[in-house]
Each structure stands twice: as structure tokens, then as C-alpha cells.
MOPAC internal coordinates of N, CA, C and O (Angstrom, degrees):
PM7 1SCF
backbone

  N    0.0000 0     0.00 0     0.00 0    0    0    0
  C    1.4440 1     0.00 0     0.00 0    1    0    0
  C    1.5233 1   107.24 1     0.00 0    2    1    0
  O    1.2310 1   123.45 1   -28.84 1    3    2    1
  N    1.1492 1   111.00 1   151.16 1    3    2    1
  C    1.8806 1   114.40 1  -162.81 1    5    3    2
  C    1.8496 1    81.31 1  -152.73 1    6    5    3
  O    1.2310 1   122.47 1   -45.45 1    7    6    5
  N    1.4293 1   112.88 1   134.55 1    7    6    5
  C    1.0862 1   149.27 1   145.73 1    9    7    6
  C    1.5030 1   140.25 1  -131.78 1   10    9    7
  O    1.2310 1   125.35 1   -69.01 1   11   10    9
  N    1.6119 1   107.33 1   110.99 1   11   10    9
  C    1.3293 1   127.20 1  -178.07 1   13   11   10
  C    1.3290 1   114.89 1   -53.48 1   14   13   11
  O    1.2310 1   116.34 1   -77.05 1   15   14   13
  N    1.3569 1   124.57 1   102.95 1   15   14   13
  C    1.8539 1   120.92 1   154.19 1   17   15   14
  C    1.3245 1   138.79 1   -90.96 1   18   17   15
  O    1.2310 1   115.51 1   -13.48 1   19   18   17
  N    1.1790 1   126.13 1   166.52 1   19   18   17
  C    1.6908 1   113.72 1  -177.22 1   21   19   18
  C    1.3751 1    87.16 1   -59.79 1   22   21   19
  O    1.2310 1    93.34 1    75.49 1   23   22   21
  N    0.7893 1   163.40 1  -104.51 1   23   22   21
  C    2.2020 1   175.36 1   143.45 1   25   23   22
  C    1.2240 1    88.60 1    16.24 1   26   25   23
  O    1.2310 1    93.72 1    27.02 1   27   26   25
  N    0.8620 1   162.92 1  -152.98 1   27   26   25
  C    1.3565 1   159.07 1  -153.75 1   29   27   26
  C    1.8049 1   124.64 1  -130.46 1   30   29   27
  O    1.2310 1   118.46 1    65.33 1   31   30   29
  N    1.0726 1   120.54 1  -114.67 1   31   30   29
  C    1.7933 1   127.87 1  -170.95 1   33   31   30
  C    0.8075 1   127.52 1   -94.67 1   34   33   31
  O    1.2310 1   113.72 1   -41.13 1   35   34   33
  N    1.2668 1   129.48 1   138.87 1   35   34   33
  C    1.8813 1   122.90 1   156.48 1   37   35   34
  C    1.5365 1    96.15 1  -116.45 1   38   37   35
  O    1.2310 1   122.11 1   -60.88 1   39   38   37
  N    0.9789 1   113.56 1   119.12 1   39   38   37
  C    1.6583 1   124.32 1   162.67 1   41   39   38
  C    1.5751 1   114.93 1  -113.11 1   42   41   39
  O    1.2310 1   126.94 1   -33.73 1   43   42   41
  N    1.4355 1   104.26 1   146.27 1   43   42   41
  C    1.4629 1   114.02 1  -167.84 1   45   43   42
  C    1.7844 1   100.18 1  -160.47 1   46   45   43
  O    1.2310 1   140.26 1   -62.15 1   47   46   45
  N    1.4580 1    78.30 1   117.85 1   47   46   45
  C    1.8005 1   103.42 1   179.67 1   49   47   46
  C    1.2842 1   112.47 1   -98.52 1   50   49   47
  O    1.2310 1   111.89 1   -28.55 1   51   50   49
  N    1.3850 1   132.88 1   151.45 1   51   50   49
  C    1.3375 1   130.69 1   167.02 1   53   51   50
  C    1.9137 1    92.22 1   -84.31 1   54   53   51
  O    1.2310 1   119.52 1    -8.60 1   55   54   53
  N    1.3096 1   118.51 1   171.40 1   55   54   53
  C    1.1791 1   133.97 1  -166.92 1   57   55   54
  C    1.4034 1   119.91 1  -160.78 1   58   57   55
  O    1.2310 1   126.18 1  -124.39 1   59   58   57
  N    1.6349 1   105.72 1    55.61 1   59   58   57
  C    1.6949 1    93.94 1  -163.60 1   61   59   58
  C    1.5851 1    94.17 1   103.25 1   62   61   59
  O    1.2310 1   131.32 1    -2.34 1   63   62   61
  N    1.6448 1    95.76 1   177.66 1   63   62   61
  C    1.6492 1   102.20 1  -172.94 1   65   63   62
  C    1.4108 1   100.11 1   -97.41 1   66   65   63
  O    1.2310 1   122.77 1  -179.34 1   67   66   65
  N    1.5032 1   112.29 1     0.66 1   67   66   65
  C    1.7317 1   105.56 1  -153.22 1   69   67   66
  C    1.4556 1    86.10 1  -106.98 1   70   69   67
  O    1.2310 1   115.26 1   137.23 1   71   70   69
  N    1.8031 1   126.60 1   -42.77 1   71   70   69
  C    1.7846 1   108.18 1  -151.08 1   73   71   70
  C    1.7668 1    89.10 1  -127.83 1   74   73   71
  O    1.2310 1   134.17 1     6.78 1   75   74   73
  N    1.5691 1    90.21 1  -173.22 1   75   74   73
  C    1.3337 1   103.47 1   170.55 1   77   75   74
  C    1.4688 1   106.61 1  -133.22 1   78   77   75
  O    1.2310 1   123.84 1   -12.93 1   79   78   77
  N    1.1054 1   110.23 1   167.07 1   79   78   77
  C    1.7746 1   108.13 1  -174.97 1   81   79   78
  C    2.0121 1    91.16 1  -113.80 1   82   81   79
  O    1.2310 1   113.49 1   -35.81 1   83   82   81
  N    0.8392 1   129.91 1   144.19 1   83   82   81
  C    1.2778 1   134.41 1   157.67 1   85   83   82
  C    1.4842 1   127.98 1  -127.64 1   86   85   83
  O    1.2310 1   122.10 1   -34.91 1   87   86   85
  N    1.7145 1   113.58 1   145.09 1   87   86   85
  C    1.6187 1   105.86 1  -162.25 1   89   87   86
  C    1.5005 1    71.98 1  -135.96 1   90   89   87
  O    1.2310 1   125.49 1   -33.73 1   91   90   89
  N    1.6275 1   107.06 1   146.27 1   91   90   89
  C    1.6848 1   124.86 1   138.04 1   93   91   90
  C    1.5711 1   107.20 1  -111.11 1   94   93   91
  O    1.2310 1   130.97 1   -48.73 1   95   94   93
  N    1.5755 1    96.43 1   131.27 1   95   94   93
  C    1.7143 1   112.44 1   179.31 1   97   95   94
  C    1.1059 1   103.83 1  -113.58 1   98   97   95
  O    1.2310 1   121.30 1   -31.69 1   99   98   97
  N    1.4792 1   115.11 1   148.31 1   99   98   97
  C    1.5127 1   118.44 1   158.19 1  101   99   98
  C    1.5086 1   113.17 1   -69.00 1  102  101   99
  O    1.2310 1   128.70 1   -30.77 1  103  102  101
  N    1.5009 1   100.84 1   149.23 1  103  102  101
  C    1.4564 1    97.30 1   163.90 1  105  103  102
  C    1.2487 1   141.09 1   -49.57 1  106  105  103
  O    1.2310 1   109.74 1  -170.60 1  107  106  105
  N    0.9385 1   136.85 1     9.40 1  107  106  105
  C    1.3832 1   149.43 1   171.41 1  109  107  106
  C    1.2162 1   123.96 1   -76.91 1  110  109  107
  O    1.2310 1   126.65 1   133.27 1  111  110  109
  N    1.8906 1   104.82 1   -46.73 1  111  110  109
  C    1.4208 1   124.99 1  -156.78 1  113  111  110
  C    1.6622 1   117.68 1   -44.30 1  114  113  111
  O    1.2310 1   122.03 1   -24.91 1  115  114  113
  N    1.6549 1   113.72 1   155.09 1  115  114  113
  C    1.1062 1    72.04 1  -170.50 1  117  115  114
  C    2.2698 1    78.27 1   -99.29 1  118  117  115
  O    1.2310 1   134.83 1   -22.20 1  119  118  117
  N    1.2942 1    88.91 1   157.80 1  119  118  117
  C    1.6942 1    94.05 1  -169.25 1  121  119  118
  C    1.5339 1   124.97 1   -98.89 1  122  121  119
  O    1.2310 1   122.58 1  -156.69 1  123  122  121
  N    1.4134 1   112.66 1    23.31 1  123  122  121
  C    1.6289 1   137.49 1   171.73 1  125  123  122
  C    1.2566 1   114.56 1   -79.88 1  126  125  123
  O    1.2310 1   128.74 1   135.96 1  127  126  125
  N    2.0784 1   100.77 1   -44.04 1  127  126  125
  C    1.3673 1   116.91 1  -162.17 1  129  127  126
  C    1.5046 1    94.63 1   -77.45 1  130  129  127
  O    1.2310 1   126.02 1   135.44 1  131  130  129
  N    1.7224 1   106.04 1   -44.56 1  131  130  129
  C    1.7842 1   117.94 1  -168.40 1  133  131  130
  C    1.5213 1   103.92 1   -53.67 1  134  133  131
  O    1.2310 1   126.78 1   137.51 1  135  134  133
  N    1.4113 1   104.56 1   -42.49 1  135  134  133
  C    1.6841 1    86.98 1   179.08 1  137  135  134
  C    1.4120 1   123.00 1   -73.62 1  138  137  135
  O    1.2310 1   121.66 1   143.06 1  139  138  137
  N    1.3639 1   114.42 1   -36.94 1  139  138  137
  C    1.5474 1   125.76 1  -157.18 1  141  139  138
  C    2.2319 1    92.20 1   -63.55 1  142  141  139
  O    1.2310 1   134.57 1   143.14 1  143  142  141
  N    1.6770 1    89.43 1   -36.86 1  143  142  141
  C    1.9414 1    75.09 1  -176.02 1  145  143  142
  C    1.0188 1   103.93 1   -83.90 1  146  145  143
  O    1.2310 1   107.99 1   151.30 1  147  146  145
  N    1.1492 1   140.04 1   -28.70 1  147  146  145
  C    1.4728 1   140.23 1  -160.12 1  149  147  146
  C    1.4833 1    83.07 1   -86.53 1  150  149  147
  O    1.2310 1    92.21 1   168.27 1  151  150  149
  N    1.5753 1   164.76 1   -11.73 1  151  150  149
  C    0.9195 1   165.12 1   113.33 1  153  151  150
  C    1.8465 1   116.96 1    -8.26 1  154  153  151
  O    1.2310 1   131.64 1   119.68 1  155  154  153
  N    1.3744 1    95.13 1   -60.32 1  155  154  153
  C    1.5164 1    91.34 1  -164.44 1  157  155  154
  C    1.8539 1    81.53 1   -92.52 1  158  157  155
  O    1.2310 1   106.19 1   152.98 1  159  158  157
  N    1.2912 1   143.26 1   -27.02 1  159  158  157
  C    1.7600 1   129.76 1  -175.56 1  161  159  158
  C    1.4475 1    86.07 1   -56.09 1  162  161  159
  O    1.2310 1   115.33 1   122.54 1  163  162  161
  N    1.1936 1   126.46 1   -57.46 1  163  162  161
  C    1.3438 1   107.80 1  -166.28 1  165  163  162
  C    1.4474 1   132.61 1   -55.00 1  166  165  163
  O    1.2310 1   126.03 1   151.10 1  167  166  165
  N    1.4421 1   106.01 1   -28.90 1  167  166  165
  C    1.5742 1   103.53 1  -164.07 1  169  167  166
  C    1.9858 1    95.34 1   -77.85 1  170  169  167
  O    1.2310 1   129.69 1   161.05 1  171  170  169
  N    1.2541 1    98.93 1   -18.95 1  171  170  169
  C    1.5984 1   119.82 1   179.67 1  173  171  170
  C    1.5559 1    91.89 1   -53.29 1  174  173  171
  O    1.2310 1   127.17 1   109.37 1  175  174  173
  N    1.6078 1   103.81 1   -70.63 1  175  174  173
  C    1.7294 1   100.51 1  -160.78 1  177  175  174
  C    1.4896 1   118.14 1   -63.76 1  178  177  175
  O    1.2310 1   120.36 1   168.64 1  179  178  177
  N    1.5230 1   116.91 1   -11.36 1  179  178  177
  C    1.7269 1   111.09 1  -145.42 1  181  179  178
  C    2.1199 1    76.71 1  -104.59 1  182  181  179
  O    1.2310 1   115.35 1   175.34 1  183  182  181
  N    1.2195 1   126.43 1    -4.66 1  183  182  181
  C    1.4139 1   118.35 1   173.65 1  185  183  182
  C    1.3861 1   111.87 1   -90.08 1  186  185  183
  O    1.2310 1   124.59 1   163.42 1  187  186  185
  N    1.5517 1   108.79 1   -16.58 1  187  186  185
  C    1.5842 1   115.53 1  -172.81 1  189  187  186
  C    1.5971 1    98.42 1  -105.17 1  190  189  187
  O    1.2310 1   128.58 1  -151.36 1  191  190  189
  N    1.2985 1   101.07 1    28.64 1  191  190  189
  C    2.0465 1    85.48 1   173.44 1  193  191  190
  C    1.6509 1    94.06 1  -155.00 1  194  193  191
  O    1.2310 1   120.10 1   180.00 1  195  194  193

């Protein structure tokens, strides 16, 4: 889930069946990179829960 703010992002990944990972970005970010890590943190967190 990705939501646009005046300031920039709220991003929210599922992570597994149990959590979610969540990022706030500034507007700037660039948001290819935000997903691609927040991509691999996740597969990180959903093995540790």
C-alpha cells in the first residue's frame, strides 16, 4: 500500500502472513529503491516471525 502526502510517503508492505513492514519517505525519495529494499527487509522479517 503506497500513500501520497503533502511531505512525502507512507508505504506499507505485507511481510509474511503475520506482519507488515512500514516506511515514511520524504518527498523526494526516489521510490524504486524504497520498494526494492523494503522488498528484500521484508522477506528478512516474515522468516523471523
Amino acid at each position: 500500500m503506497f500513500v501520497k502526502g503533502e511531505n512525502g510517503y507512507l508505504v506499507l508492505m505485507g511481510a509474511g502472513t503475520e506482519a507488515v513492514l512500514g516506511a515514511l519517505c520524504r518527498k523526494d525519495a526516489k521510490l524504486g529503491i524504497i520498494f526494492l529494499d523494503m522488498r528484500r527487509a521484508a522477506k528478512e522479517v516474515s522468516e523471523l516471525v
